[in-house]
N, C-alpha and C positions, 0 to 999 in steps of 0.2 A: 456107705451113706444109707440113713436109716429114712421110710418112707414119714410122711410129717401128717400129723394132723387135719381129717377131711373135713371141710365143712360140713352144714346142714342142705340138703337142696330144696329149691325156692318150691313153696306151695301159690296158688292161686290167692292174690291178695296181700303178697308178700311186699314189706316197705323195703322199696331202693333208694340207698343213697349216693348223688352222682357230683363225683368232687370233680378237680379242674388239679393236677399238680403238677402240669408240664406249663406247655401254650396258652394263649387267650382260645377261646371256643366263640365258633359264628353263632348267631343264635336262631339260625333261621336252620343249621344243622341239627344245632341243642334240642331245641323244638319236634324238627321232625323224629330224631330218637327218643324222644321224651312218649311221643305219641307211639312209637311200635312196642314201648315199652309196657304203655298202656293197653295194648292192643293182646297181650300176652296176660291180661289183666293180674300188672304188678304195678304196685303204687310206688313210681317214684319223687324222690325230695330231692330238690338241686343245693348244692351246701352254697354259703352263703357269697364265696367270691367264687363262683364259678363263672359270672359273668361278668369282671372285675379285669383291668391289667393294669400290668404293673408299670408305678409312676414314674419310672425313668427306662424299663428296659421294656417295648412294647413285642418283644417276643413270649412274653413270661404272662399267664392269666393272674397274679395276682401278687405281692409281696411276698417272700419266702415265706414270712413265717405266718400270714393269713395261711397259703396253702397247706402248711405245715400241721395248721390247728385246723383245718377244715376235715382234713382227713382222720386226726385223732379223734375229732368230737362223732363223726359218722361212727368209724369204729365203736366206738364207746358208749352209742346210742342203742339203749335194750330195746328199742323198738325198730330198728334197722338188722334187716337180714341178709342184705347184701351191700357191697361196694362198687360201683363202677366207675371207672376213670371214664371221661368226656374224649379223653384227648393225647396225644403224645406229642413231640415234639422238642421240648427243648428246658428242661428247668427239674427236673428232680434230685439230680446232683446238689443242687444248692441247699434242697429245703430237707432231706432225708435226715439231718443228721438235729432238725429242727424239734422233727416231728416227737412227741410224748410215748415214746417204747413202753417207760412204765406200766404209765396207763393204759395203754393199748391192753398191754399183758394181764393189767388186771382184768379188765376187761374176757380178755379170753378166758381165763380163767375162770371166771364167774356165769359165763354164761354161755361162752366155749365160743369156737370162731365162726366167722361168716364168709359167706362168697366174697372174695376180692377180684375183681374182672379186670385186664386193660393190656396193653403189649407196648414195642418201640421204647419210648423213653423210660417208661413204665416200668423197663427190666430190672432197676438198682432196687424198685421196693419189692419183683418178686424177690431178689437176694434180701432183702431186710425182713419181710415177711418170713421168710425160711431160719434166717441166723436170730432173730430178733424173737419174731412168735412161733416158730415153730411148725406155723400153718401151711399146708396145702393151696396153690392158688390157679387161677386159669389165665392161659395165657388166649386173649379171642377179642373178637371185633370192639371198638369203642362205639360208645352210643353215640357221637356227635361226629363223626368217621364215614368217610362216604363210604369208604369198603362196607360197612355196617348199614348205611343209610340204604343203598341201592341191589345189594344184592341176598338174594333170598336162601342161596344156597346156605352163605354164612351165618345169615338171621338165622336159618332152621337147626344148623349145627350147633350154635349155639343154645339156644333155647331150649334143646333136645340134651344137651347139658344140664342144662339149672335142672330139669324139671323133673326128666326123667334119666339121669346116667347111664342106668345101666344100658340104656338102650346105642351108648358110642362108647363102650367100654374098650372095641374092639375099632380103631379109628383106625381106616387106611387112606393111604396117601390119596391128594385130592386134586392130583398136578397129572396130566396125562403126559408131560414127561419124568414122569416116576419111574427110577428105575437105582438098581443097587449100582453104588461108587465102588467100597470092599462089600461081596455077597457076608452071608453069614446071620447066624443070631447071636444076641447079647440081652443080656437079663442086669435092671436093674433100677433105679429111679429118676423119673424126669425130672429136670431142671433145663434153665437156658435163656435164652429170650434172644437179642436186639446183639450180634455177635462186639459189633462194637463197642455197645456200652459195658458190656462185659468185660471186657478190656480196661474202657475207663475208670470200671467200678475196682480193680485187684489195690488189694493194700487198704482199700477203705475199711471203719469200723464196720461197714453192714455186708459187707463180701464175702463169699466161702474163700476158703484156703485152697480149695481145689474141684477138681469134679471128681474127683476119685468115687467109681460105685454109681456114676450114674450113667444115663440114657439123655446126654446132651443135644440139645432141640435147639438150634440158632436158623437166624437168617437176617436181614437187614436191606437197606435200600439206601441209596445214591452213594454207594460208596466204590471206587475204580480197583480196577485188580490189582493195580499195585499198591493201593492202600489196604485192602483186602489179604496182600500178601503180609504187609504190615501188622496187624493186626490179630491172625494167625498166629506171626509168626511171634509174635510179645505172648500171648499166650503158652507157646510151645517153650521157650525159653524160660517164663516164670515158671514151670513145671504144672502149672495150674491144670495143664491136660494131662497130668501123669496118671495113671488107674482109673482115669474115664472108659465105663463098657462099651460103648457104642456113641453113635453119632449121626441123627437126622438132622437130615439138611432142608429147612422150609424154604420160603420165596427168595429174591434175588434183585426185584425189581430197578431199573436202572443205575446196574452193580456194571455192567458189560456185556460184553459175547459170552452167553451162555457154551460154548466148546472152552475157548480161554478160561473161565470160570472151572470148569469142568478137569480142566488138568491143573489149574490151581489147585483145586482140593485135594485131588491126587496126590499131590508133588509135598503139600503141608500137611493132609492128613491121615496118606495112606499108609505110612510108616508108623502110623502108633499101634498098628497089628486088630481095629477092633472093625466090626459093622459100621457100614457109614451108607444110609438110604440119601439118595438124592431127591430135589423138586418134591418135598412131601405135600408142598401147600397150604404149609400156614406163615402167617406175617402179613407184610403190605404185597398184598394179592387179591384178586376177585374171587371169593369163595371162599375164605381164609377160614381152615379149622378151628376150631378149640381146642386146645390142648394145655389138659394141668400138669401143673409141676408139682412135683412133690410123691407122687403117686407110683408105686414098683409095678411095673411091668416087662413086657419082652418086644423087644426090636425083632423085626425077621426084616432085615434088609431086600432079599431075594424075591418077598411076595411083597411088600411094600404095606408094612402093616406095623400098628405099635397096639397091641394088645396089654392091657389094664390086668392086673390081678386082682381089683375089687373098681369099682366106679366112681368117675373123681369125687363125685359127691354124698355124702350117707344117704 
């Protein structure tokens, strides 16, 4: 697995564009991240059905293929330097296959790629992002997202992303129960996201073929260990974890008993022979890291650390 293309990181003054391609967004959420965004003085623009739902399925912010072209037109906009999802939730599957790849591509290509921000549902466009353009992207708080709205930890981790990289090049775990599932180090590149959708997404056009060569970063929420074993275990079976180097394990949130959890992984993932860090802390968590994918690094399981070989962002 070859590392992907870094963005540019955000200067003071920098235009944000903040699309909607999962759920509807509250807008008294919208708002208030619109405002910390301003407060970091970066200028952002809401794409146009961000606060839009959709006319028969009121889990969805907007019509597939509004979403679909909300996101291409941001991308595609030379005066937009970055992307941030609002939201996650429940609708990317639908519209991914909607969205203008072309154009996207030319787009990068011409004027090369920008920050794409967002996590949870969000995870089928880091894989399309990856298979499609090529790009580096960050998996970290949403703007309309209470985890984002109320906690400063995650605000500063983030922020200290765009702005300055190098300065989290060397991210350690953010979970005071951090600690190594197999000890060890493992060298190689991140990918990952929403363990589930990862699953849902195998065999799609926008999906890798496998994790082979990388440094796998999952975690997920409200899902029970026996569906959790499920899930695991469709992965282990497509071989899609075959030549995977390692494996950090982020949040968990109302997944189960953190011990049962805990020999779950064991049981599905301790036989693939690689590094596998526990509780790293990032996903749906209070304080949730930032963490890009795309980017070659090293796992040290044992100190609880994923160290960068350059910083996610140029």
């Amino acid at each position: 697995m070859r590392p992907l293309i870094r963005p540019a990181r955000l200067t003071p003054g920098a235009r944000v564009a903040v699309v909607a391609p999962s759920g509807p967004v509250p807008d008294d959420r919208l708002e208030a991240g619109l405002d910390i965004l301003r407060g970091w003085d970066l200028d952002p623009v809401v794409a146009p059905h961000v606060r839009c739902r959709h006319p028969e399925f009121g889990y969805l912010a907007a019509a597939d293929a509004d979403r679909a072209r909300d996101l291409a037109q941001a991308w595609c906009d030379p005066s937009v330097a970055a992307v941030f999802c609002a939201r996650g939730g429940y609708g990317v599957q639908r519209m991914v296959d909607l969205v203008d790849w072309r154009a996207m591509r030319r787009a990068t290509e011409a004027v090369g790629p920008k920050v794409f921000l967002g996590y949870s549902d969000i995870t089928a466009l880091h894989e399309a992002f990856a298979t499609r353009l090529g790009v580096a992207t960050l998996h970290g708080p949403m703007t309309a997202t209470v985890d984002f709205l109320k906690n400063a930890r995650a605000q500063e981790h983030l922020r200290t992303t765009l702005f300055a990289p190098e300065e989290t090049r060397v991210i350690r775990a953010g979970s005071p129960h951090a600690a190594a599932l197999v000890g060890g180090r493992a060298r190689g590149v991140t990918l990952g996201g929403c363990v589930s959708l990862l699953a849902a997404d195998l065999g799609t056009p926008t999906a890798r073929t496998s994790a082979r060569g990388g440094l796998l970063c999952v975690e997920d929420i409200g899902e029970e260990p026996y569906r959790m074993d499920r899930i695991l275990t469709q992965l282990l079976r497509s071989g899609w974890l075959d030549g995977v180097a390692g494996i950090v394990l982020g949040s968990w949130e109302e997944c189960g008993d953190r011990a049962e959890l805990r020999v779950l992984f064991a049981d599905r993932l301790g036989g693939l022979g690689v590094p596998v860090a526990e509780e790293f802390g990032f996903g749906h968590c209070d304080g949730a890291l930032t963490v890009p994918f795309g980017v070659a690094g090293e796992l040290d399981a044992d100190a609880g650390t994923l160290t960068l070989d350059v910083p996610a962002l140029v």
